[in-house]
C-alpha positions, 0 to 999 in steps of 0.5 A, spaced: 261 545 421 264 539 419 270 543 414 276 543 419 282 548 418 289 546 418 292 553 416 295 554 423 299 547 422 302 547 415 305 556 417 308 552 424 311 547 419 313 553 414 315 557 420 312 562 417 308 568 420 301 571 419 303 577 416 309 574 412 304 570 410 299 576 408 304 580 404 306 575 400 298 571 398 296 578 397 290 577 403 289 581 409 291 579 416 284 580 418 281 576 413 288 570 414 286 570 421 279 569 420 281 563 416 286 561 420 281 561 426 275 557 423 271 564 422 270 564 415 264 561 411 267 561 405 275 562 401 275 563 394 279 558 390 283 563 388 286 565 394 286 557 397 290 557 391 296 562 392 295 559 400 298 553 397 303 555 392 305 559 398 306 554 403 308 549 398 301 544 400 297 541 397 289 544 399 288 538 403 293 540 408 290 545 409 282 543 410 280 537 412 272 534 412 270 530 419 264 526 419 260 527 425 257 520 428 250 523 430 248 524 423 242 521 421 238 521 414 233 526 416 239 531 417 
Protein backbone atom coordinates (compact mmCIF):
# COMPACT_ATOMS: atom_id res chain seq x y z
CA UNK A 1 0.00 0.00 0.00
CA UNK A 2 1.31 3.24 -0.81
CA UNK A 3 -1.15 5.23 2.03
CA UNK A 4 1.52 5.82 4.88
CA UNK A 5 -0.14 6.43 8.61
CA UNK A 6 1.38 8.95 10.86
CA UNK A 7 -1.24 8.46 13.62
CA UNK A 8 1.71 7.46 15.78
CA UNK A 9 3.64 10.56 15.03
CA UNK A 10 0.94 13.29 15.49
CA UNK A 11 -0.18 11.39 19.53
CA UNK A 12 3.67 11.33 20.30
CA UNK A 13 3.59 15.08 19.31
CA UNK A 14 0.27 15.61 21.54
CA UNK A 15 1.52 13.40 24.13
CA UNK A 16 -1.35 11.60 24.15
CA UNK A 17 -2.03 7.85 24.51
CA UNK A 18 -4.16 5.57 22.74
CA UNK A 19 -6.93 4.91 25.20
CA UNK A 20 -6.92 8.55 25.91
CA UNK A 21 -7.26 9.07 22.32
CA UNK A 22 -10.11 6.15 22.33
CA UNK A 23 -12.15 7.60 24.85
CA UNK A 24 -12.38 10.83 23.41
CA UNK A 25 -12.90 10.06 19.51
CA UNK A 26 -15.53 7.39 20.42
CA UNK A 27 -13.30 4.34 18.33
CA UNK A 28 -11.99 1.46 20.20
CA UNK A 29 -8.64 0.84 20.88
CA UNK A 30 -8.44 -2.37 18.87
CA UNK A 31 -9.58 -0.55 15.91
CA UNK A 32 -7.13 2.86 16.83
CA UNK A 33 -4.36 0.52 16.67
CA UNK A 34 -5.15 -1.19 13.70
CA UNK A 35 -5.30 2.11 12.25
CA UNK A 36 -2.36 3.21 13.89
CA UNK A 37 -0.23 0.17 12.99
CA UNK A 38 -0.99 0.38 9.25
CA UNK A 39 -3.60 -2.61 9.32
CA UNK A 40 -6.61 -0.86 8.30
CA UNK A 41 -8.21 -1.19 4.65
CA UNK A 42 -10.38 1.48 5.18
CA UNK A 43 -11.56 4.84 7.80
CA UNK A 44 -14.63 6.68 7.61
CA UNK A 45 -14.53 10.17 7.03
CA UNK A 46 -16.25 10.69 10.16
CA UNK A 47 -13.64 9.39 12.44
CA UNK A 48 -10.72 10.97 10.46
CA UNK A 49 -12.60 13.70 10.99
CA UNK A 50 -12.87 13.58 14.89
CA UNK A 51 -9.24 12.14 14.96
CA UNK A 52 -8.19 15.50 13.49
CA UNK A 53 -10.45 17.56 15.74
CA UNK A 54 -9.00 15.79 18.46
CA UNK A 55 -5.32 15.83 17.68
CA UNK A 56 -5.94 19.45 16.52
CA UNK A 57 -4.21 18.19 12.82
CA UNK A 58 -5.00 18.51 9.64
CA UNK A 59 -5.77 14.75 7.64
CA UNK A 60 -2.40 15.12 6.12
CA UNK A 61 -0.55 14.74 9.32
CA UNK A 62 -1.95 12.02 9.60
CA UNK A 63 -1.85 10.01 5.83
CA UNK A 64 0.53 10.55 3.51
CA UNK A 65 0.81 9.14 -0.21
CA UNK A 66 4.33 7.36 -1.38
CA UNK A 67 4.81 6.96 -4.69
CA UNK A 68 6.63 3.85 -5.58
CA UNK A 69 9.51 4.46 -8.33
CA UNK A 70 8.90 0.63 -9.94
CA UNK A 71 5.24 1.63 -11.33
CA UNK A 72 4.70 1.25 -14.78
CA UNK A 73 1.46 2.09 -16.78
CA UNK A 74 0.76 -1.60 -16.94
CA UNK A 75 0.25 -1.70 -13.37
Amino acid sequence: MNITINLDVMMAKRKMRLKELSQLVGVSEQNLSILKNGKAKAIRFSTLEKICEVLECQPGDILAYELKENLSLDD
